[in-house]
N, C-alpha and C positions, 0 to 999 in steps of 0.2 A: 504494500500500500504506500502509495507517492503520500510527500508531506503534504500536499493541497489535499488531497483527499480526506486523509487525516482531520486536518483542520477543517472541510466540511461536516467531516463525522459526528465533530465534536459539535459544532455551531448546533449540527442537526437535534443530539441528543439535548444540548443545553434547551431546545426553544422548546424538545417537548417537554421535559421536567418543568419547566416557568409555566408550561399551559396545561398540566395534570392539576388534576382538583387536589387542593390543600390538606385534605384528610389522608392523603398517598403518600407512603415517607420519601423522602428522595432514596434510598437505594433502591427502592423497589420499583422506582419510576426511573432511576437508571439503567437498571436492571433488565425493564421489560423494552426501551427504549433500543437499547444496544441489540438483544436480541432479535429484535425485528428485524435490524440491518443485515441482521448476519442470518437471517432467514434467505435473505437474496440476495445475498452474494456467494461468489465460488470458494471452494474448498481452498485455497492460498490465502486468499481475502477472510476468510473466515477465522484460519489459526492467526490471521495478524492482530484483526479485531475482538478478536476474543483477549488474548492480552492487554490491549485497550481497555477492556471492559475490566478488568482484573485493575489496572493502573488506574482505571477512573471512580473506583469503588471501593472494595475493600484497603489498596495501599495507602492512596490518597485520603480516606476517610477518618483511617487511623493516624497516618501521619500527622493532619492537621487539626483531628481531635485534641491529641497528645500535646502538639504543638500549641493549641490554645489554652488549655489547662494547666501546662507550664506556665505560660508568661501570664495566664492570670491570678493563679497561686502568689508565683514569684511578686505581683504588685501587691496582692493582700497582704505579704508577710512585710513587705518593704515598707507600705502604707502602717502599718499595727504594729511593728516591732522597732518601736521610735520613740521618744520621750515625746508626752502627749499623744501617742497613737491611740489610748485608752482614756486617758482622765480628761484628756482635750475634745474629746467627741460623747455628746450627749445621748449618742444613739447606743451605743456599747460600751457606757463610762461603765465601770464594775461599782456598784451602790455596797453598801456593808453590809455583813451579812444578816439576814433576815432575825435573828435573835440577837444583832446588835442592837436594832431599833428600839427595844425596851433598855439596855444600859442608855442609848443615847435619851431617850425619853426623861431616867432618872438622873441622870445626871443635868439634864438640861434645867432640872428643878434646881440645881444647889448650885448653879453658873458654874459648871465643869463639862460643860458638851462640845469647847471650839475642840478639845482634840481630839476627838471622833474625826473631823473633818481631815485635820491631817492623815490619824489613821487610814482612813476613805482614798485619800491621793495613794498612799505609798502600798493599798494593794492595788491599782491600778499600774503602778508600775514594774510591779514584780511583773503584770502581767506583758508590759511591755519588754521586758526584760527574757520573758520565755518563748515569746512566739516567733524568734528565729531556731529555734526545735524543730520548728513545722517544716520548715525548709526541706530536706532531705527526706521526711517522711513521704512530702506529697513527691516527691523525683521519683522515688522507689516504686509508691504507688501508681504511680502513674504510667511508668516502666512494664508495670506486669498487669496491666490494664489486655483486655482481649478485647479481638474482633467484636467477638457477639458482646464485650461490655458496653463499646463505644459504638454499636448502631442502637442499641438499647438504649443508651445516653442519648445518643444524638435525635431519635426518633420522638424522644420525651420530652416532659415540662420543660420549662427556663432554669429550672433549679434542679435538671434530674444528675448531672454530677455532683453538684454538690450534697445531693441527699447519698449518691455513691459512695462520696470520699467519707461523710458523716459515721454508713458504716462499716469500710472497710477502717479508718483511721483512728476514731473516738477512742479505743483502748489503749493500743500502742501509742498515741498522740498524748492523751493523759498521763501514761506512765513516764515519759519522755517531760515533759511540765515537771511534770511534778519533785523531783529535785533543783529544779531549774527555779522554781515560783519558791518552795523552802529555804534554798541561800538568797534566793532577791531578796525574800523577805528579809529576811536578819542584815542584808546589807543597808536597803532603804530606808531602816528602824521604826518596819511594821512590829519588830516581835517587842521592842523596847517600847513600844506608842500600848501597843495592845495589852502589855502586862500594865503597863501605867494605869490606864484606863481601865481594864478591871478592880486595878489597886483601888482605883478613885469608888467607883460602884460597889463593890464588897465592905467598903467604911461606911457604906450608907446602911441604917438597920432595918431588917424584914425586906432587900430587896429577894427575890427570887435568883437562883441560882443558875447562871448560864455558864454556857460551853461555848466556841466558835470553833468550826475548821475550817481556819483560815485558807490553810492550804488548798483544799479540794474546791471551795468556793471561788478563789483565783483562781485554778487551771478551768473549773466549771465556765464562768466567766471568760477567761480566755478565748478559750472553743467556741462559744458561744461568737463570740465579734467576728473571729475569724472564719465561718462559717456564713456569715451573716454577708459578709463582706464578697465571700467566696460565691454565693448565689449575685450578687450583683454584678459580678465580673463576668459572670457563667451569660446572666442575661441582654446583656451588653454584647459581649462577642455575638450572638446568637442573632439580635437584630441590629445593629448599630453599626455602620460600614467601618468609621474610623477606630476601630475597636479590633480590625482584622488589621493588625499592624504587618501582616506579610503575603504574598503574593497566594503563595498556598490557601493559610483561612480567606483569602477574597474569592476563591475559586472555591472552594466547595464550601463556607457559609452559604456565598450568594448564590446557591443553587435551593437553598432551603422554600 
C-alpha cells in the first residue's frame, strides 16, 4: 500500500468514526471501519491494512492512554506536592480531624483555640510533604496497565481512571504516606502543636476524653486531593484540545 493511499485510509476511517452515533466506542467504530476496507480489497492490500488497523487501535490507544495519565498524574503531584499545594486550596485544605472539633470547641471557651489553627496548617503540610510518594506509584501503575484496562478506561466516565488508579493504588499509596506524613509531622511541629493542645484541653475538668490519628487522617486527606485532582486532569484531556499536549493524545482523543 502506497503512502497516498495510506493516508486516504486513514482520512477514510477518521470521517466515519466522527459520523458513528456517540453511544459507539471508538475502537469498535475503528474496528468495524477498517474492516470494511479490507472487505474489498486484495489479499497484499489486506495483510498491509490489517496492521494498520493493529497501529490505529490497540498500539496507538494504549500508547497515548498511558501517555496521558502520565503527564497528568505527573501535574497533580507537581500541583499538591508544594508548600500550599494543600492548606492554600480550599477545595482539599485537610480541616482537623473530626474529634478535634470538640477540643477546638473547649478550648475556644477559655481563649486557647488560635493553636488548633496552627495545628490545622502543619497537617496540611505533612501532606504536602508526602504526595511526591505518588510519583513512582502511579509510573508502575500505569506500566502494567493492559489493553483491555485502557479500552475499559477509555470507553468510560471522565473519571473512569481515576476510579482505576483509586483501586488499584489506595493500599500500596497509603502504606507508602504513611511514614512519609509521621516524620513531616514531627518535623512541621504537628506532634509538638498537638501534645500542647491536648495539654491545654485535658486541664480543663469533665472534658471528655479524645484520641486523634493524626497520621491516617493526613494520608486519608492526602489521597483524597490527589485523586480529586486526578479526575480533573482525566477530564480535561478527555474533552479539552489544549490539554492533548502531544501529537499522539490529539490523534486519538480527537477521534473520541
Amino acid at each position: 500500500m502506497n503512502k497516498r493511499f495510506f493516508r486516504v485510509l486513514v482520512l477514510m476511517v477518521m470521517t466515519l468514526i466522527l459520523a458513528s452515533p456517540a453511544s459507539a466506542s471508538w475502537f469498535d467504530k475503528l474496528t468495524e471501519a477498517v474492516s470494511e476496507h479490507l472487505s474489498s480489497s486484495d489479499t497484499k492490500e489486506n495483510s498491509t491494512s490489517n496492521v494498520s488497523k493493529q497501529l490505529l487501535s490497540s498500539a496507538d490507544l494504549t500508547a497515548a492512554f498511558k501517555q496521558a495519565l502520565d503527564l497528568g498524574s505527573q501535574r497533580v503531584v507537581s500541583k499538591l506536592g508544594k508548600e500550599e499545594g494543600f492548606n492554600g486550596d480550599p477545595t482539599i485544605r485537610i480541616p482537623l480531624p473530626e474529634q478535634m472539633q470538640t477540643v477546638k470547641k473547649w478550648l475556644d471557651k477559655v481563649g486557647l483555640g488560635g493553636s488548633l489553627e496552627d495545628l490545622e496548617v502543619s497537617l496540611n503540610r505533612a501532606a504536602e510533604n508526602a504526595v511526591p510518594k505518588a510519583k513512582t506509584l502511579f509510573v508502575e501503575t500505569i506500566k502494567q496497565m493492559s489493553f483491555d484496562d485502557i479500552k475499559t478506561i477509555y470507553n468510560g466516565s471522565d473519571d473512569a481512571a481515576t476510579r482505576y488508579f483509586q483501586s488499584k493504588m489506595t493500599p500500596a499509596l497509603s502504606k507508602e504516606m504513611e511514614p512519609v506524613v509521621e516524620q513531616s509531622l514531627s518535623e512541621v511541629g504537628a506532634i509538638a502543636l498537638y501534645d500542647d493542645v491536648m495539654g491545654d484541653y485535658q486541664s480543663i475538668p469533665f472534658v471528655p476524653d479524645i484520641k486523634a490519628n493524626l497520621i491516617g487522617h493526613v494520608v486519608d486527606g492526602g489521597l483524597n486531593g490527589i485523586f480529586h485532582y486526578l479526575a480533573q486532569e482525566e477530564a480535561e484531556i478527555r474533552k479539552n484540545p489544549v490539554k492533548r499536549t502531544t501529537e499522539l493524545l490529539k490523534r486519538v482523543f480527537g477521534a473520541q
